[in-house]
N, C-alpha and C positions, 0 to 999 in steps of 0.2 A: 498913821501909826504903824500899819505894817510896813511902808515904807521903811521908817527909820529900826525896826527889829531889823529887818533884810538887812540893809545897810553895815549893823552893829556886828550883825554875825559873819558879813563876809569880812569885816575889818578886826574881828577878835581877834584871830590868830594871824595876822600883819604884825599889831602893833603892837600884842604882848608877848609874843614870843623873842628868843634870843634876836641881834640883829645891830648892822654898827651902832645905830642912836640908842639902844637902849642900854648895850657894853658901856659905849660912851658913857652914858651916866651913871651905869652904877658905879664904875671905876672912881669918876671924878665926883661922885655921891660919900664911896668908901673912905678919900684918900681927906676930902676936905670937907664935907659935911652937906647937908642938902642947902643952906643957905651959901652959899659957896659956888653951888650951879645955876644960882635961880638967872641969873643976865644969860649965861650960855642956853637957857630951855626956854629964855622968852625971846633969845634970837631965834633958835631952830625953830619953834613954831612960828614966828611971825614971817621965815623965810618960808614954812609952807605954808600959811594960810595965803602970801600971796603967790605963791609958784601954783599951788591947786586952784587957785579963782583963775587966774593968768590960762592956766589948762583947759582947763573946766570954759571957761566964755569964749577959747577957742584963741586965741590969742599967741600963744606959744603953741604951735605944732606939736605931735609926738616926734620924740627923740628914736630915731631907726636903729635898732638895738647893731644892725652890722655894721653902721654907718661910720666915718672917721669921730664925730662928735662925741655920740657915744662912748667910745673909744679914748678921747680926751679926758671926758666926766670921770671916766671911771681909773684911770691911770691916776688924775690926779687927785681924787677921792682916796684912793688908796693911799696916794705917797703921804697924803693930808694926814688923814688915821693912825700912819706910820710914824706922821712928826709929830704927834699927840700921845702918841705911847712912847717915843723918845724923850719928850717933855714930862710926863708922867714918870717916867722909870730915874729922871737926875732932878725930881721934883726934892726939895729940903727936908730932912729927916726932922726938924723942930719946930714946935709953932710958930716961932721965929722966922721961919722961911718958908712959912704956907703959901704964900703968894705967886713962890716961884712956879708951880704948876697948875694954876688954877685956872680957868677956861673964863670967858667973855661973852657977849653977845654976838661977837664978831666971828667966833670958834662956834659957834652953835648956828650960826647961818650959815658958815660955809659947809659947816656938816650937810647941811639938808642939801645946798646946792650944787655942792661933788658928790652926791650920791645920785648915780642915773637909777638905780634901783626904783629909789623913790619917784621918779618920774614915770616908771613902770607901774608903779602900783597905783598913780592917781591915773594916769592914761586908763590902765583897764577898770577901775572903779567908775570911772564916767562911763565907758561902753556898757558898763552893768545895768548902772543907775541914772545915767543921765537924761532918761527921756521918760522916768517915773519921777513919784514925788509931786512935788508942786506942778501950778498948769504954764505959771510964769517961769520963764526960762533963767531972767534972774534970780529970782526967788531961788529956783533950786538950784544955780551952781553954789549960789550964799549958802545953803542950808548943808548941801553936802560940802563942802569947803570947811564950815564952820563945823562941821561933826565928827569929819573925817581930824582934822587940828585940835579940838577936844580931847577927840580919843586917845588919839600918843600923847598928849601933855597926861593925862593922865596914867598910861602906860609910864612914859618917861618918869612920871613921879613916883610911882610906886619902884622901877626900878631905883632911882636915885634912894632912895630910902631904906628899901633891903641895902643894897651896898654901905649906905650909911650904919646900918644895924651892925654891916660885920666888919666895918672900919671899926667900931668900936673895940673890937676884940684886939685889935691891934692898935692899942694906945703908946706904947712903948716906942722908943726910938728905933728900935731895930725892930719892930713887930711893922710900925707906919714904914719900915724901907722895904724890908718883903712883902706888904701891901703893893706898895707902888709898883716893887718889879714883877709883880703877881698880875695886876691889873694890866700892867704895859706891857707883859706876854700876852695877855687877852686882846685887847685891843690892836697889837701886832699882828695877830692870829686874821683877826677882822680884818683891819687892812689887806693883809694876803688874799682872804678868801672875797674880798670886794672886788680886788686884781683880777681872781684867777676866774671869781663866778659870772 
């Protein structure tokens, strides 16, 4: 039990705080509503629940943050974020053309897997945790895997749903176009600072 308080507390401010997957979803929470993201947040988490077991059992090496790969991840993470704030900002001003900017399952796994960040944070969560917890070695990449995936789906949901709250405010066809190019300056932002961080 202490295990999983530790665990909870080294990963609160990870996975609730500002951060691309969570911009990610309010934006596309804001623009289209929270049933709107649910395929793009059961991709992003099923892309980490298996990239963190994949880590976690040892299987995919850590990513060398100077290395050319890294390097790769994170170029085109960035440019990715960049074409989803692009996408977002010429998304349809009418319910008519909500479709045109709405994200997939395929849009939320690649989120997780152009973000080297996140390979950063499961990397150092196993150096934290990985040799407490359970005695069986499976047992516990499962447990932190599954807690660690848990927790942002729940992050990611509560963002998605603030943004939903204050799409509502902007129900209007021009209120929903400065949403979008509000959000797609955000997630532009994100992009950049994925690039530059």
């Amino acid at each position: 039990m202490l295990f999983l308080f530790a665990l909870l507390a080294f990963l609160f401010p990870l996975a609730y705080s500002p951060g691309p997957g969570n911009m990610f979803f309010a934006a596309y929470g804001a623009r289209f509503g929270v049933a709107a993201t649910l395929w793009a947040n059961a991709g992003y988490h099923f892309a980490t629940l298996l990239v963190t077991i994949l880590i976690g059992a040892g299987l995919v090496s850590a990513i060398d943050p100077a290395g050319p790969l890294f390097l790769a991840l994170k170029t085109a993470g960035s440019l990715y974020v960049l074409w989803l704030a692009w996408k977002m900002a010429c998304a349809g001003k009418t319910n008519a053309r909500i479709h045109d900017g709405k994200a997939g399952f395929a849009d939320g796994a690649c989120l997780l897997v152009l973000n080297p960040k996140a390979y950063v944070i499961i990397v150092l969560m196993f150096s934290q945790f990985g040799a407490t917890g359970p005695a069986d070695m499976v047992a516990r990449v499962a447990l932190i895997s599954l807690v660690f995936t848990l927790n942002n789906l729940l992050a990611f949901s509560l963002w998605t749903v603030a943004g939903n709250a204050l799409g509502r405010l902007f129900h209007s066809d021009e209120g929903a176009r400065r949403l979008n190019l509000g959000f797609a300056a955000i997630l532009a932002c994100v992009g950049i600072w994925m690039l530059l961080g």
